[in-house]
MDTraj code that builds the backbone (N, CA, C; nanometers):
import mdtraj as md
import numpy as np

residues = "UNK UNK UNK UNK UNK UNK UNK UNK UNK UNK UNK UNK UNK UNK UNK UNK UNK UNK UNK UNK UNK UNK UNK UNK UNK UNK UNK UNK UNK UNK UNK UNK UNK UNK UNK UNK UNK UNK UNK UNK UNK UNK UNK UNK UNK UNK UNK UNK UNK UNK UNK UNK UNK UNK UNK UNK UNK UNK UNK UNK UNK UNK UNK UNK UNK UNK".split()
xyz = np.array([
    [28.7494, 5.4951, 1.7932],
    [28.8798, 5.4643, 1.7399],
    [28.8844, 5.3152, 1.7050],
    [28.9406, 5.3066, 1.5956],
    [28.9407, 5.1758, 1.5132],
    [29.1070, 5.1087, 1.5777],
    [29.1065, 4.9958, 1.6092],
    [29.2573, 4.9172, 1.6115],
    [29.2817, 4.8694, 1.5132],
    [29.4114, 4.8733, 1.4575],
    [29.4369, 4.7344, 1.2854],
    [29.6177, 4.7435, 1.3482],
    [29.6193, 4.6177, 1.2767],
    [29.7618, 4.5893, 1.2943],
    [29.8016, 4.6248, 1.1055],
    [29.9274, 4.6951, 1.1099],
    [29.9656, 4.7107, 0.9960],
    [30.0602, 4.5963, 0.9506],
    [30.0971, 4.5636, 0.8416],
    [30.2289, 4.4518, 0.7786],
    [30.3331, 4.3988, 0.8209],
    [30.3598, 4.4996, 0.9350],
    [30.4671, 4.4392, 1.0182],
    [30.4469, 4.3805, 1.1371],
    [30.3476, 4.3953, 1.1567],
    [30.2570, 4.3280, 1.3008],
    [30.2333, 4.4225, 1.4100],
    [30.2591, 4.5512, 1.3985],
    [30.2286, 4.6627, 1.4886],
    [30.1140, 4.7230, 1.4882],
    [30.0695, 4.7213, 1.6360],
    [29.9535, 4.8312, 1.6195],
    [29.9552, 4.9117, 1.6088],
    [29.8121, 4.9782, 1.5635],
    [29.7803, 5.1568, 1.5247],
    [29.6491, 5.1550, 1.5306],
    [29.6316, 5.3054, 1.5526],
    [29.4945, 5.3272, 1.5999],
    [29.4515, 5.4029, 1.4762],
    [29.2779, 5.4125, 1.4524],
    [29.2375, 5.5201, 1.3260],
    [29.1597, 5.5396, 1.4244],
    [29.1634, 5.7166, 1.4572],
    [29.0625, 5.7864, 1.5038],
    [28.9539, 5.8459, 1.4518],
    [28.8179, 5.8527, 1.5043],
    [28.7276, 5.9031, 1.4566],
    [28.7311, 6.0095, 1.3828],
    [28.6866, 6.0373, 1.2826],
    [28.6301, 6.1318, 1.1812],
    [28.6850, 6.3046, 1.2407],
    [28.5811, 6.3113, 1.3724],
    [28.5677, 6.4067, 1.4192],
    [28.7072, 6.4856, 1.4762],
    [28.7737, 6.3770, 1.5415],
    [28.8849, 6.4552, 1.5721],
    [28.9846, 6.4642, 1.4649],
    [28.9645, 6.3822, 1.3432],
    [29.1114, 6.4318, 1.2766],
    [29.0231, 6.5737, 1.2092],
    [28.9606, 6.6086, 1.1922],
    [28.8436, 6.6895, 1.1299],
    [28.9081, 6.8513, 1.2284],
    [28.9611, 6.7927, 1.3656],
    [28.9458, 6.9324, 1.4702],
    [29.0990, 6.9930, 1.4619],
    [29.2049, 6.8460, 1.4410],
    [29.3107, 6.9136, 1.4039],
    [29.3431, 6.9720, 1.2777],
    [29.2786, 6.9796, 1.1754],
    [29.2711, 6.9525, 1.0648],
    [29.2268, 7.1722, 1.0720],
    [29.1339, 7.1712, 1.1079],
    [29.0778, 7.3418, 1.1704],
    [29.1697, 7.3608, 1.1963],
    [29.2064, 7.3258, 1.3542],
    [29.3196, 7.3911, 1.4483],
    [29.4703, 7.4247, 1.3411],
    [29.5238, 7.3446, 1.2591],
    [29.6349, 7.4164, 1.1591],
    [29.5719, 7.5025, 1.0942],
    [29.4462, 7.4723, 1.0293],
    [29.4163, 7.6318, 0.9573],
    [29.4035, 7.7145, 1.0013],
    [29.3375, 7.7230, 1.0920],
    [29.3480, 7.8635, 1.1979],
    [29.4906, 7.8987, 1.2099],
    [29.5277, 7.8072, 1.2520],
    [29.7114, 7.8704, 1.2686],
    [29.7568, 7.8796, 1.1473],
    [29.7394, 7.8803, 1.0599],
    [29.7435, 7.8906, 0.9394],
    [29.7200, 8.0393, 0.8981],
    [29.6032, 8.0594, 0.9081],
    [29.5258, 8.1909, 0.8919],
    [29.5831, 8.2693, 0.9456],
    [29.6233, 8.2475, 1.1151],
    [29.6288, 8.4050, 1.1947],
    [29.8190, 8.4099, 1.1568],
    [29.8930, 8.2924, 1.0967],
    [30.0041, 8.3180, 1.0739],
    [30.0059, 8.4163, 0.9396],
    [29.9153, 8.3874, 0.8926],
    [29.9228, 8.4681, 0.7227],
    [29.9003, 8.6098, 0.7395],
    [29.7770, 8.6482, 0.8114],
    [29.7719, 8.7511, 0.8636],
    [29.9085, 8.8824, 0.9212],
    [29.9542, 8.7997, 1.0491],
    [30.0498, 8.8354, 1.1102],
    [30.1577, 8.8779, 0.9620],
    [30.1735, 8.7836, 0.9114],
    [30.2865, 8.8047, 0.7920],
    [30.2448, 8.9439, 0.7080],
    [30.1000, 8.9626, 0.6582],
    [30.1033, 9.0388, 0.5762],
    [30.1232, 9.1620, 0.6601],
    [30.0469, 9.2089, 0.7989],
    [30.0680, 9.2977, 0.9240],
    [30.2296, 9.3024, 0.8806],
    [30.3095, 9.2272, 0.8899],
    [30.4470, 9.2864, 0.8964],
    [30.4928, 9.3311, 0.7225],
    [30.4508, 9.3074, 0.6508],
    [30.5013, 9.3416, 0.5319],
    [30.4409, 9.4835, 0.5307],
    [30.3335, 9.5100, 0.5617],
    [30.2629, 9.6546, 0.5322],
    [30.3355, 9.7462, 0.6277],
    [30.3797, 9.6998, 0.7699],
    [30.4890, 9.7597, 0.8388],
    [30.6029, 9.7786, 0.7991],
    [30.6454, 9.6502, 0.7033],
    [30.7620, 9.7040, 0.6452],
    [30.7863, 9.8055, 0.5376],
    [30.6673, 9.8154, 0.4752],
    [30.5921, 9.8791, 0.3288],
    [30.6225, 10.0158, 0.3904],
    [30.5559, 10.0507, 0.5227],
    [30.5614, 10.2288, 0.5546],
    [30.7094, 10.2212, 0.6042],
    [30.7817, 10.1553, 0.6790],
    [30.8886, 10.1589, 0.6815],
    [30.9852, 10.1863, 0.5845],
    [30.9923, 10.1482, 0.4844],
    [31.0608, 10.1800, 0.3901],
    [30.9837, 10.3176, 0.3076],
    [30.8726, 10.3527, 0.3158],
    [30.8468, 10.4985, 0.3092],
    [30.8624, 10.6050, 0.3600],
    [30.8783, 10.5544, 0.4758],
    [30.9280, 10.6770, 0.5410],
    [31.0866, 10.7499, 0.5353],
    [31.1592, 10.5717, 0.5162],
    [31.3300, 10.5651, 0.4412],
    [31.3073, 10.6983, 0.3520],
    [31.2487, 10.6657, 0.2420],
    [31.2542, 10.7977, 0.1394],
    [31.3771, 10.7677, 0.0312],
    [31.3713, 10.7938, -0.0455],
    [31.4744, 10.8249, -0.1749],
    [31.6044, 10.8767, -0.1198],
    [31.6065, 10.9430, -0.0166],
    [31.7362, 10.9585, 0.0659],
    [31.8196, 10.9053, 0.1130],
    [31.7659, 10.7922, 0.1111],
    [31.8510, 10.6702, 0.2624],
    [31.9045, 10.6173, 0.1141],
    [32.0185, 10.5516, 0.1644],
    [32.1459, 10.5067, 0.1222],
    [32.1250, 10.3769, 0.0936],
    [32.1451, 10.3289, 0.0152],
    [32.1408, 10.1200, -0.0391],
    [32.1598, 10.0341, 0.0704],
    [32.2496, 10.0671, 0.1854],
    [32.3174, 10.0208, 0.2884],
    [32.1448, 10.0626, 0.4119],
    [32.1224, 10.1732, 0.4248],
    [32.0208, 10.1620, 0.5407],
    [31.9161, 10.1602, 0.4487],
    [31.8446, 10.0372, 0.3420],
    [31.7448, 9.9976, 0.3199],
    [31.7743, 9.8721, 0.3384],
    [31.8941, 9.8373, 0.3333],
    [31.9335, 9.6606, 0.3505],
    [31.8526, 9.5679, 0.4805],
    [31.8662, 9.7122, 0.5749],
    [31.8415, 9.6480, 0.7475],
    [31.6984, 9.6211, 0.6955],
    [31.6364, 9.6851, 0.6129],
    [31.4708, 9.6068, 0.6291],
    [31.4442, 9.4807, 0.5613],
    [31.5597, 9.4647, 0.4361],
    [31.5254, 9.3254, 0.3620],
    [31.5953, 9.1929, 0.4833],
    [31.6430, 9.2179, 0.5865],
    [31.6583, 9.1325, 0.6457],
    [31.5138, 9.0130, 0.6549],
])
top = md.Topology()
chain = top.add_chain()
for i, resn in enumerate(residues, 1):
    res = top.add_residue(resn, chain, resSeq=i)
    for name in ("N", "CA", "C"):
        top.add_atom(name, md.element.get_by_symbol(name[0]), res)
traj = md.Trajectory(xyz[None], top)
């Protein structure tokens, strides 16, 4: 880790390569398994509303666009 004082006279640190590199993964991953999860619920919502059917009423398809 590097020290520099910035313009106003405060310190700050620049960390090595490696770790901004690990958080940098760690959001994509959370990234990833959030995207995932999302599409998992849309395809749940997908048979959900198939199973609704052409029958169900404007009013009980609403509860799924919540």
């Amino acid at each position: 880790m590097f020290e520099q004082i910035d313009h106003r006279g405060k310190r700050f640190t620049i960390s090595d390569e490696n770790s901004v590199d690990d958080v940098a993964r760690e959001r994509c991953r959370r990234a990833e398994l959030l995207e995932r999860q999302a599409q998992g619920e849309n395809r749940e919502l997908e048979r959900a509303k198939a199973v609704a059917g052409s029958d169900s009423t404007v009013s009980d398809s609403g509860v799924f666009d919540r």
